[in-house]
C-alpha positions as a LaTeX table, in Angstrom:
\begin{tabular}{lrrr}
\hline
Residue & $x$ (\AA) & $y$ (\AA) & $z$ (\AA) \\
\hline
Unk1 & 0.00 & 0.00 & 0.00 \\
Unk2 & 1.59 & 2.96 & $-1.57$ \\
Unk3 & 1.23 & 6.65 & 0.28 \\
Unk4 & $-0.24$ & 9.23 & $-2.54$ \\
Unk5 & 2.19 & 12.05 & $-3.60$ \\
Unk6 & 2.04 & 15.67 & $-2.54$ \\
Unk7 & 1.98 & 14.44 & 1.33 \\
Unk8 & 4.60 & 15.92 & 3.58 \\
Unk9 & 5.81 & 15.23 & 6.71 \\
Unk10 & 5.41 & 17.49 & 9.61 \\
Unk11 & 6.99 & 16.93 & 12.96 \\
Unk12 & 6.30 & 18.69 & 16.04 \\
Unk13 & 9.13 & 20.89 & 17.92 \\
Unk14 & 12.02 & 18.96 & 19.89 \\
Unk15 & 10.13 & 15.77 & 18.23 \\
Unk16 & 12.72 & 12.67 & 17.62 \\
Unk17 & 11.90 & 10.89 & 14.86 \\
Unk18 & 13.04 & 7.67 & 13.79 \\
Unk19 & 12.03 & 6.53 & 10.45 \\
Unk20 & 12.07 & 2.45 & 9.54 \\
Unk21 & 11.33 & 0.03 & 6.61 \\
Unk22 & 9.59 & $-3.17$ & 7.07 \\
Unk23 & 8.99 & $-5.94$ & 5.45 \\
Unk24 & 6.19 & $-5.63$ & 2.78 \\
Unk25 & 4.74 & $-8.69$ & 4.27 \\
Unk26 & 3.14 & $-6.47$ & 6.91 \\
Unk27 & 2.30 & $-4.27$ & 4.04 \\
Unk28 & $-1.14$ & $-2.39$ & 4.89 \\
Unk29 & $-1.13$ & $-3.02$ & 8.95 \\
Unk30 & $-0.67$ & 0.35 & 10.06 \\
Unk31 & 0.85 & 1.80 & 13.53 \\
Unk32 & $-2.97$ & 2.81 & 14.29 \\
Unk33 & $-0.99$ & 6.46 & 15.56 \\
Unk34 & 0.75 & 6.64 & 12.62 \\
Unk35 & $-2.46$ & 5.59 & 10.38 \\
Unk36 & $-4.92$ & 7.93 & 12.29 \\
Unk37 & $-2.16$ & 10.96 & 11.90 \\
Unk38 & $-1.67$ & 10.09 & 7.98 \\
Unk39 & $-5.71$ & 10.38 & 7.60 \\
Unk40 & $-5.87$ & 13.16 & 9.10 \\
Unk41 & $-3.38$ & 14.88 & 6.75 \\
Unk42 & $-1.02$ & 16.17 & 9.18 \\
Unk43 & 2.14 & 14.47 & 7.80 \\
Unk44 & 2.38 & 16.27 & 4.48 \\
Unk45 & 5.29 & 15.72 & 1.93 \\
Unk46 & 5.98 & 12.42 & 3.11 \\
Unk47 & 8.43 & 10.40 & 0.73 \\
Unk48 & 6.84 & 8.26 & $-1.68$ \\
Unk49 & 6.99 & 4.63 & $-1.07$ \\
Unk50 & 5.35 & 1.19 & $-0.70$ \\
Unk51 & 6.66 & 0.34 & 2.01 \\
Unk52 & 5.21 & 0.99 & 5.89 \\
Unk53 & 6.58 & 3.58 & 7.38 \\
Unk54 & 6.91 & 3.52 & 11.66 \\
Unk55 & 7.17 & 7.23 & 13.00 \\
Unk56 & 8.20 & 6.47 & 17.08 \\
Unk57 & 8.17 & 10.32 & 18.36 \\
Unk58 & 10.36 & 10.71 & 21.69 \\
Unk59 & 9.07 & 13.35 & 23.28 \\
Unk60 & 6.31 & 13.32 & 25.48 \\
Unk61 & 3.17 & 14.34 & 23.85 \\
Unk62 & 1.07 & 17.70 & 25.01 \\
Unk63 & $-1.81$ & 15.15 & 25.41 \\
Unk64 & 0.23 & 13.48 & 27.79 \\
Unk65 & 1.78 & 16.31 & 29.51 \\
Unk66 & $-1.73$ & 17.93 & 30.09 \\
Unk67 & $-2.63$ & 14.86 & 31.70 \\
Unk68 & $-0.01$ & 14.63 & 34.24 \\
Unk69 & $-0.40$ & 18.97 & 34.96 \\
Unk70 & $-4.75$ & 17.73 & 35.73 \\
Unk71 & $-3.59$ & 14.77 & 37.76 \\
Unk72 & $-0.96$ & 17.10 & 39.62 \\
Unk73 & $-3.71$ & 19.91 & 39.99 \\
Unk74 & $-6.31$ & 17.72 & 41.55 \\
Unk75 & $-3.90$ & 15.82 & 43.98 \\
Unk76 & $-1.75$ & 19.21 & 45.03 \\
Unk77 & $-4.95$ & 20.59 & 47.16 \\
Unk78 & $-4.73$ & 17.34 & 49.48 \\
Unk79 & $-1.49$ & 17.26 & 49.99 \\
Unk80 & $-1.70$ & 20.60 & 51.07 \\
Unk81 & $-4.08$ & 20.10 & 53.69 \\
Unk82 & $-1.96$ & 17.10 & 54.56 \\
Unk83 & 0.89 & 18.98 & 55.26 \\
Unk84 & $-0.76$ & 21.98 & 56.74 \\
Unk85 & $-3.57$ & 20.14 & 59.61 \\
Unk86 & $-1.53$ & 16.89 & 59.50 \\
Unk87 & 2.42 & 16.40 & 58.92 \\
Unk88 & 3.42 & 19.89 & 59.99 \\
Unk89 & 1.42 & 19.69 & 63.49 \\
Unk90 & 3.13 & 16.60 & 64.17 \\
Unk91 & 6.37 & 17.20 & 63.46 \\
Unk92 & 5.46 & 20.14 & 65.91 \\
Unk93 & 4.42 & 18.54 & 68.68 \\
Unk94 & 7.54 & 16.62 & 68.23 \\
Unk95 & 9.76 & 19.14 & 68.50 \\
Unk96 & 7.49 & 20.56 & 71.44 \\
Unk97 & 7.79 & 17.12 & 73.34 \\
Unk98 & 11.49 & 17.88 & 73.66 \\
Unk99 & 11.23 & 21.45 & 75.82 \\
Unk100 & 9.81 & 22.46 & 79.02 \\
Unk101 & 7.47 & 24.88 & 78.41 \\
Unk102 & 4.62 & 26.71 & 80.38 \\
Unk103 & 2.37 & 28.30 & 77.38 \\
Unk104 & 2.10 & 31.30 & 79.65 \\
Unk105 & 5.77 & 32.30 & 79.82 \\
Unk106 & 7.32 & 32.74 & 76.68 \\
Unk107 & 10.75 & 30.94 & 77.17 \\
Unk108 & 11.64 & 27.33 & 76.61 \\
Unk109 & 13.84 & 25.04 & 78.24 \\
Unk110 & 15.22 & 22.61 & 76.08 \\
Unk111 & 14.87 & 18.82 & 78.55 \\
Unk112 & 15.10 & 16.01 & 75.78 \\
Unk113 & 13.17 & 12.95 & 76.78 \\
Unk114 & 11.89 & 13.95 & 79.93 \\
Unk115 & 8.75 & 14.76 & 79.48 \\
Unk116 & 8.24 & 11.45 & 78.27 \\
Unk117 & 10.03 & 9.60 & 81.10 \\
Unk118 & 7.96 & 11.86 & 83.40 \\
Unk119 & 5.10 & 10.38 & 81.94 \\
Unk120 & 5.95 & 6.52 & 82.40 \\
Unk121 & 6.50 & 7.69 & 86.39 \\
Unk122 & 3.26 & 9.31 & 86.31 \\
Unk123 & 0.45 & 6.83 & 87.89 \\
Unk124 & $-2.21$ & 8.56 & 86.79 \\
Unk125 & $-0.97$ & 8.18 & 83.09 \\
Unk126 & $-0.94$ & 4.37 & 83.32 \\
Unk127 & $-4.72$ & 4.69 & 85.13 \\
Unk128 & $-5.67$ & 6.73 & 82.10 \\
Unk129 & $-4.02$ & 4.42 & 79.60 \\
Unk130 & $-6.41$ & 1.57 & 81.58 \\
Unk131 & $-9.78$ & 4.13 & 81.21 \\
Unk132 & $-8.87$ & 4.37 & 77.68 \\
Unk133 & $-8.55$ & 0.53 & 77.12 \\
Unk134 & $-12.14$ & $-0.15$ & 78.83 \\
Unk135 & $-13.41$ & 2.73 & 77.43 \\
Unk136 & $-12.96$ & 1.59 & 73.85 \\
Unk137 & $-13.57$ & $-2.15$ & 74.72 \\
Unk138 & $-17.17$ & $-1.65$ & 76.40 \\
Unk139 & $-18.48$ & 1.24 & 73.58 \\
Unk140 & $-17.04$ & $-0.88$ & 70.64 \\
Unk141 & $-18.09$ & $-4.14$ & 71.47 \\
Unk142 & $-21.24$ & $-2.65$ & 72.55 \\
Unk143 & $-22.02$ & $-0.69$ & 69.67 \\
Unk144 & $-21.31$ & $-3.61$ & 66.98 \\
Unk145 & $-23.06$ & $-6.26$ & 68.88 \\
Unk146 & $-26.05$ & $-4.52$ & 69.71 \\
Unk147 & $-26.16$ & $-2.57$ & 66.28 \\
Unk148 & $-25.41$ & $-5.88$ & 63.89 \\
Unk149 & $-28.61$ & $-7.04$ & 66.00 \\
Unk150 & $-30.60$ & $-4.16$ & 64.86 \\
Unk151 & $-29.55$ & $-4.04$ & 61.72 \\
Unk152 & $-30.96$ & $-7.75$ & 61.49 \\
Unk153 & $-33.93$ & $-6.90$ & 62.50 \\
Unk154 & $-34.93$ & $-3.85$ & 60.60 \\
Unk155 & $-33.26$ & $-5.74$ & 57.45 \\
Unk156 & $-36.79$ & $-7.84$ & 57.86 \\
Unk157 & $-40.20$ & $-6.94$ & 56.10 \\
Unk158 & $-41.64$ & $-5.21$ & 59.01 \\
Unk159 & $-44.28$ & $-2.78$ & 58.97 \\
Unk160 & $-43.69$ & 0.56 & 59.73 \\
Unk161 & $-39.56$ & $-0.42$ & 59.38 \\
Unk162 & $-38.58$ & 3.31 & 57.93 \\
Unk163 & $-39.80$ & 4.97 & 61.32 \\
Unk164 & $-37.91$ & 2.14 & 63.30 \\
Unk165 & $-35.22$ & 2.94 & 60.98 \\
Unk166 & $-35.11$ & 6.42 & 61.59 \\
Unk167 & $-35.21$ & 6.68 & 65.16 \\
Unk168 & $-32.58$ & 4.41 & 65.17 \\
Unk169 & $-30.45$ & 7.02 & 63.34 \\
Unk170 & $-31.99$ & 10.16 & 65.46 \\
Unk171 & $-29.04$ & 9.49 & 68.18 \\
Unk172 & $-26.17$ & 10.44 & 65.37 \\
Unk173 & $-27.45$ & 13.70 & 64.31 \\
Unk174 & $-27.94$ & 14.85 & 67.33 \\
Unk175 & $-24.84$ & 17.54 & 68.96 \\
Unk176 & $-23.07$ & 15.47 & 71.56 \\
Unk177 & $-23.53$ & 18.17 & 73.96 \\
Unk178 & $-27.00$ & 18.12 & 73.81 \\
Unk179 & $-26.64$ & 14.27 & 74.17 \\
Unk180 & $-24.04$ & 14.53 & 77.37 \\
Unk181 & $-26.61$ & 17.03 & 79.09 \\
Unk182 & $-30.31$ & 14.54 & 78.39 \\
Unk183 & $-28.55$ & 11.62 & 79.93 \\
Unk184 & $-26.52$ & 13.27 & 82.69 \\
Unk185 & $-30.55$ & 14.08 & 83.47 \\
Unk186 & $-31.35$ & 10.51 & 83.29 \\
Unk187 & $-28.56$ & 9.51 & 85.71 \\
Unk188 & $-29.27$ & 12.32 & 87.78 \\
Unk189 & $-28.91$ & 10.55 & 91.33 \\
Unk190 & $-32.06$ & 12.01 & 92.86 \\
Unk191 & $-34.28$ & 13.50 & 90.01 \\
Unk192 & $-32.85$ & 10.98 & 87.38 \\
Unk193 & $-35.63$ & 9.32 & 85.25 \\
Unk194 & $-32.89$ & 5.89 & 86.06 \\
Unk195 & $-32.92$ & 6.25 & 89.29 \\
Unk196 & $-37.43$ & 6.68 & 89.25 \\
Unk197 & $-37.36$ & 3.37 & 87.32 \\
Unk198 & $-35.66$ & 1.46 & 89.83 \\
Unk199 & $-37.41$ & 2.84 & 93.04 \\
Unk200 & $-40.44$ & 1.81 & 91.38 \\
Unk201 & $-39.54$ & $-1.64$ & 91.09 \\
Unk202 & $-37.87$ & $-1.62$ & 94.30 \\
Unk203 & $-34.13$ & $-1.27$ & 93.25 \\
Unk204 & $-32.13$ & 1.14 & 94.89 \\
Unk205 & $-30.27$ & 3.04 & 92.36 \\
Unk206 & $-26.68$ & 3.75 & 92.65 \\
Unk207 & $-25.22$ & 7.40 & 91.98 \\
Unk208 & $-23.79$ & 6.48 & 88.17 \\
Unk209 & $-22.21$ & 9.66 & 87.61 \\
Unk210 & $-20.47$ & 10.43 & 91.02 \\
Unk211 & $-19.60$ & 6.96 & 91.40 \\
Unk212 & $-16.02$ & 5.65 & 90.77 \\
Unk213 & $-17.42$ & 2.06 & 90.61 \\
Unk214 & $-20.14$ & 2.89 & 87.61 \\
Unk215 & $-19.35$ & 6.61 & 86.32 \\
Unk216 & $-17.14$ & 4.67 & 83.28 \\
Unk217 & $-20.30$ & 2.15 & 82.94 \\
Unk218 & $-22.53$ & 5.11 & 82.06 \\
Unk219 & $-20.39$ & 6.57 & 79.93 \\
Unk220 & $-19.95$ & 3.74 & 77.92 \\
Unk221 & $-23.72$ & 3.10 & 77.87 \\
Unk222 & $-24.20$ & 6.55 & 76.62 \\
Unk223 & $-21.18$ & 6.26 & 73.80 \\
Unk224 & $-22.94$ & 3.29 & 72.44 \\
Unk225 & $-26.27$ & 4.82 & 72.17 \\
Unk226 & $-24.68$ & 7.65 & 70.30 \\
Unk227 & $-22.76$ & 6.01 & 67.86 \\
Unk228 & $-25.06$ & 3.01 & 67.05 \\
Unk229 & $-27.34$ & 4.64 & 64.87 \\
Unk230 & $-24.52$ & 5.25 & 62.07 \\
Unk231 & $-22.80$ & 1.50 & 62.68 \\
Unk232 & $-26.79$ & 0.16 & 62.30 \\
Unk233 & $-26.84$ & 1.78 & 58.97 \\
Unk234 & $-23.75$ & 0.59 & 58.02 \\
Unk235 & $-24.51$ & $-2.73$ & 58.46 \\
Unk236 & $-28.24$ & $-2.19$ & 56.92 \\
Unk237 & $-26.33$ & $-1.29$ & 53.99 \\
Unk238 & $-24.18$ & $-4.39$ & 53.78 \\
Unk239 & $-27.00$ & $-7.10$ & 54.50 \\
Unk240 & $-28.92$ & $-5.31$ & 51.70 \\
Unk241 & $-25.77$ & $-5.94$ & 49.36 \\
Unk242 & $-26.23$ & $-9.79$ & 49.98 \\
Unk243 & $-28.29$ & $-11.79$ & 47.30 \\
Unk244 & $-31.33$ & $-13.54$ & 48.47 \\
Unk245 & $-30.00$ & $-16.52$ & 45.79 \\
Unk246 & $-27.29$ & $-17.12$ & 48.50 \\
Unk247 & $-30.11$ & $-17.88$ & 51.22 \\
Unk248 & $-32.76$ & $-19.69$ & 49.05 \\
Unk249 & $-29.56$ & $-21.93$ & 48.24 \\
Unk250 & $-28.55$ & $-22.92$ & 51.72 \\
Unk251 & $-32.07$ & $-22.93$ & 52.66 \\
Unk252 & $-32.45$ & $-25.81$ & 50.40 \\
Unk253 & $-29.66$ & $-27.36$ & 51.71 \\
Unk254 & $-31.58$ & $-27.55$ & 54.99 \\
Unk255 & $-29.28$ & $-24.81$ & 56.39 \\
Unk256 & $-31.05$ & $-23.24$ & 59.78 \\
Unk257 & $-31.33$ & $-19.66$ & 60.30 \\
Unk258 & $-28.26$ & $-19.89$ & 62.92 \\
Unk259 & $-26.42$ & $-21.53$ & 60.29 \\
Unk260 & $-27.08$ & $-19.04$ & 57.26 \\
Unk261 & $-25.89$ & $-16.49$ & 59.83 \\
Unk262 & $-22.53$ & $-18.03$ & 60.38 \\
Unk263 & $-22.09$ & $-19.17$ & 57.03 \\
Unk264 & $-23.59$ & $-16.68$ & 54.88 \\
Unk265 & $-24.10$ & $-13.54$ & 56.64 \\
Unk266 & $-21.44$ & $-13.23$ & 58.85 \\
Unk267 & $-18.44$ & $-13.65$ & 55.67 \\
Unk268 & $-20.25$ & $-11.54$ & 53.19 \\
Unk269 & $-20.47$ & $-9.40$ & 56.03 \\
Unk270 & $-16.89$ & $-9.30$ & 57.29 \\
Unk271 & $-15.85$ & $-6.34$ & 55.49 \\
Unk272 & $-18.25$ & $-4.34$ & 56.66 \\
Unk273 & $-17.61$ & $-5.52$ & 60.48 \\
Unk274 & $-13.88$ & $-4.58$ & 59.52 \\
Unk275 & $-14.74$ & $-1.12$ & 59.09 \\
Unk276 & $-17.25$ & $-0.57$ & 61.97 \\
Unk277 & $-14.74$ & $-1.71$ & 64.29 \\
Unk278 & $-12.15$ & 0.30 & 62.88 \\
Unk279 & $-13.56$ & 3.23 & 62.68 \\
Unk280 & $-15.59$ & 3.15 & 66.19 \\
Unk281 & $-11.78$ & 2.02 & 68.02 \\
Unk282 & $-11.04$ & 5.86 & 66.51 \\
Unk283 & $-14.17$ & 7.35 & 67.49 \\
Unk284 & $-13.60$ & 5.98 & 70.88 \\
Unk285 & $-10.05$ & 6.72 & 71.24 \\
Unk286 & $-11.41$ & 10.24 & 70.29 \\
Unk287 & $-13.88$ & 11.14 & 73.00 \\
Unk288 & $-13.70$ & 14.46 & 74.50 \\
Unk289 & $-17.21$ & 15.62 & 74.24 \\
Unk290 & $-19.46$ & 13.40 & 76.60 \\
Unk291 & $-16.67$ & 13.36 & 79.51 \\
Unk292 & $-16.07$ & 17.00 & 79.91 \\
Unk293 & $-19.90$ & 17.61 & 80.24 \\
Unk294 & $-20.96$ & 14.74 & 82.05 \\
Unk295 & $-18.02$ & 14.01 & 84.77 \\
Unk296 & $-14.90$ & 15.64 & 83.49 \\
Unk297 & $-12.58$ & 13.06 & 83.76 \\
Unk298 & $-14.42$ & 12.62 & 87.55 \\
Unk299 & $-14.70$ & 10.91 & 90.18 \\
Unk300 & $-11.25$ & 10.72 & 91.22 \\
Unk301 & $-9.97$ & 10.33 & 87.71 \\
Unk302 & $-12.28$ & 7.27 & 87.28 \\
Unk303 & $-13.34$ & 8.46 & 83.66 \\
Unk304 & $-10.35$ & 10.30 & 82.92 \\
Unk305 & $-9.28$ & 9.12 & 79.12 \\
Unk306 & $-6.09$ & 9.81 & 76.92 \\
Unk307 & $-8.38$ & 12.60 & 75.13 \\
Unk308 & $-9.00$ & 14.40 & 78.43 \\
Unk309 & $-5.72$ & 14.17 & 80.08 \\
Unk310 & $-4.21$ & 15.67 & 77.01 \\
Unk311 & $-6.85$ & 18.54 & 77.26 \\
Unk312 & $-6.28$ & 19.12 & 81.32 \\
Unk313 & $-2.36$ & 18.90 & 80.73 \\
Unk314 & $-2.21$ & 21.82 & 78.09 \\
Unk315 & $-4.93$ & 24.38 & 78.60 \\
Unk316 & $-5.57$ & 23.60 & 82.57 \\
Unk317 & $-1.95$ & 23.27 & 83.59 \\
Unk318 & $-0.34$ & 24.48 & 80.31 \\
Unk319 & 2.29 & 22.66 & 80.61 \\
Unk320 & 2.80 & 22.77 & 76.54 \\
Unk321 & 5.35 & 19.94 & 76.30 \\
Unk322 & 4.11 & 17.56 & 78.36 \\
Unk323 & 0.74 & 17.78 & 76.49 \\
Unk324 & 2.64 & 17.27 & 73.49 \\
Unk325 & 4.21 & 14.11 & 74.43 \\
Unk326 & 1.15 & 13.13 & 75.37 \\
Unk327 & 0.33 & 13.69 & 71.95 \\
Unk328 & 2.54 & 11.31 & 70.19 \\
Unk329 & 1.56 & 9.00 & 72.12 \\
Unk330 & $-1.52$ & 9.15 & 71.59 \\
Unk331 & $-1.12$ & 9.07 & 67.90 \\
Unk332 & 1.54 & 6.39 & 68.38 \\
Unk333 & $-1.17$ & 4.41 & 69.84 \\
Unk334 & $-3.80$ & 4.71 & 67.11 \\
Unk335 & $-1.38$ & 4.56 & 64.46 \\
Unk336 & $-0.25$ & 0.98 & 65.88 \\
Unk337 & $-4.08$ & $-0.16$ & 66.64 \\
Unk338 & $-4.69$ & 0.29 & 62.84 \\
Unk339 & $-1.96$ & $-1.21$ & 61.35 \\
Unk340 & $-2.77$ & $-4.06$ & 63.72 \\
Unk341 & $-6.30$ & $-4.21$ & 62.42 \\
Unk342 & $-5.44$ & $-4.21$ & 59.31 \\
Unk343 & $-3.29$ & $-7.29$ & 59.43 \\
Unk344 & $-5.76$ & $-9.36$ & 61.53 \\
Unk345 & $-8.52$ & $-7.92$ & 58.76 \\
Unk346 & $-6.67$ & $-9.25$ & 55.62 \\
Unk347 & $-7.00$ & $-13.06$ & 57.60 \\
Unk348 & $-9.98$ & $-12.80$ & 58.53 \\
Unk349 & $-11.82$ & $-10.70$ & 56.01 \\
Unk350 & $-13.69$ & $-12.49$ & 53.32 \\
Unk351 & $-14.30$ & $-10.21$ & 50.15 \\
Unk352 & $-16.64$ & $-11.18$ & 47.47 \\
\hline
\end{tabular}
C-alpha cells in the first residue's frame, strides 16, 4: 500500500523521529498512531513509497503532559491540607515534646526525653491508659453487637420499618452536647428518670455519675447509644448488598437460620464488620465531648481518658510539652491499633 504524492511530513518541535522500513509482508497493517495521523493529513510531503513507514516520536506528547499537569492539579490541594492540619502539626508537637514549656511564659527550656520519662512515672498516666482501654472495649463491642442485631432486625419486612429505621439514626445527628446534658438528666442521682425506674420496682439506684465504681459504665452506655445509629446503617447497607439466591440456596440445603448467619451472613459481612470496628476504636479513642460535660474526667480520675488528660495537661496546667508528648503518644497508639487491624482484617476478612 503505496502513500499518494504531494503528502509531507510534519513533525512537532524537539520531536525525535526515527524513520524504519519493514517488510512488505506487513504491508497495509498500520501503527494505528501513525495511520490515524496520515488520515488526518497532518504528515504532508511524506516520501513516496510502498513500504510501511513507523514514526516512534520521543518526546512526550502535550496530550500526555496535560494529563499529568490535571492529575498534579487535583492531587496538590490534598497534599496541602496534609501537610498543613496533618504532617506539619506533628512534626510540631515533636519538637514541642522535647522542651519544658509553660504556654504562659514565653521561654523554653530545652529537657530532651523527659517529658516522656515523666510520663511513664506518672500513675495517673498508666490509670488513664487503663480508662482508655475499657473505654474503647465496652463502647465498641457494645455498639457492633447490639447494632449488627438491629440491623438484622430492621433488614426484615416489618411494617412501619422506615420509622424504626429512623429513630434508630436520630441518636447520630444529634450535637453530643445536647446528648451529654439529656442523659446526665437521666442519671441524675435524685431527680434521674434511672434512678425513678428502679425505686419503682424496688431497686435502689446507685449514683452512676459520682460513682467511681459505675461513672465509666454510664459513659460507655451513653457512647454506644450515640454512635449506634450510624454502625446500624452501616450494616443495613451491607446485608442489603447480599443476594437472596445465597439464602434460598442454603435454605435448600436444609441450612437453619443460625447456620445461614454463620455461614452466609457473617463472611459476606466481614468487610463491613472490619470497618465498623475500625472506625468506632477511633471514634472511641477520640472522646472528649461526653466526659467534659458529664463528669470531666471525675470521680477521682475514674473516667479520665487519653483525650482528656491531654486537654487538662495543656490548657488547665499548660504545661505545653508535656501535652505534646502526650500527643505522640496518643497518635503512636492509634497509628499501631490500625496497622494491627489491618493485618488481623486481611486473615480474617472475606471479600466477594
Amino acid at each position: 500500500m503505496s502513500i499518494p504524492l504531494g503528502i509531507h511530513l510534519y513533525l512537532p518541535p524537539l520531536a525525535v523521529v526515527k524513520v524504519q522500513r519493514v517488510d512488505t509482508r506487513y504491508q497495509g497493517q498500520y501503527d494505528a498512531a501513525a495511520s490515524s495521523d496520515l488520515i488526518d493529513g497532518r504528515f504532508e510531503n511524506a516520501p513516496v513509497t510502498d513500504r510501511r513507514i513507523r514514526v516512534v516520536i520521543g518526546t512526550r506528547s502535550r496530550l500526555e503532559l496535560r494529563e499529568r499537569l490535571t492529575f498534579l492539579a487535583f492531587i496538590a490541594p490534598n497534599f496541602l491540607l496534609f501537610g498543613v492540619f496533618v504532617f506539619w502539626p506533628l512534626v510540631f508537637a515533636a519538637y514541642l515534646s522535647l522542651f519544658d514549656w509553660n504556654m504562659s511564659a514565653p521561654i523554653r527550656v530545652f529537657i530532651g526525653f523527659e517529658n516522656y520519662r515523666d510520663l511513664i512515672n506518672d500513675k495517673l498516666f498508666w490509670k488513664v491508659l487503663g480508662n482508655t482501654a475499657r473505654f474503647i472495649g465496652g463502647s465498641v463491642t457494645g455498639t457492633v453487637a447490639i447494632a449488627l442485631v438491629l440491623a438484622l432486625a430492621l433488614n426484615e419486612r416489618l411494617r412501619g420499618r422506615s420509622v424504626y429505621r429512623a429513630a434508630v439514626f436520630s441518636p447520630t445527628i444529634t450535637t453530643a452536647a445536647a446528648v451529654a446534658i439529656v442523659w446526665q438528666f437521666i442519671f441524675d442521682a435524685e431527680y434521674g428518670l434511672v434512678r425513678a425506674l428502679l425505686s419503682y420496682v424496688g431497686v435502689a439506684s446507685p449514683k452512676w455519675l459520682g460513682d467511681p465504681a459505675w461513672a465509666m459504665t454510664s459513659l460507655t452506655i451513653v457512647a454506644i447509644w450515640q454512635r449506634i445509629g450510624y454502625v446500624t446503617v452501616i450494616f443495613l447497607a451491607g446485608l442489603q448488598a447480599i443476594p437472596r439466591e445465597l439464602y434460598e440456596a442454603a435454605k435448600v440445603d436444609g441450612a437453619g437460620a443460625i447456620s445461614r448467619f454463620r455461614h452466609v451472613t457473617l463472611p459476606l459481612l466481614s468487610p463491613i464488620t472490619f470497618f465498623v470496628i475500625v472506625t468506632s476504636v477511633i471514634y472511641s479513642f477520640q472522646a472528649f465531648d461526653l466526659i467534659a460535660v458529664m463528669t470531666a474526667g471525675g470521680p477521682i480520675d475514674a473516667t479520665n481518658v487519653l483525650s482528656y488528660y491531654l486537654y487538662e495537661t495543656a490548657f488547665k496546667f499548660f504545661k505545653a510539652g508535656l501535652a505534646a508528648s502526650i500527643a505522640l503518644v496518643f497518635f503512636s497508639l492509634v497509628l499501631v491499633l490500625t496497622v494491627l487491624q489491618q493485618y488481623i482484617g486481611r486473615r480474617w476478612v472475606h471479600y466477594a
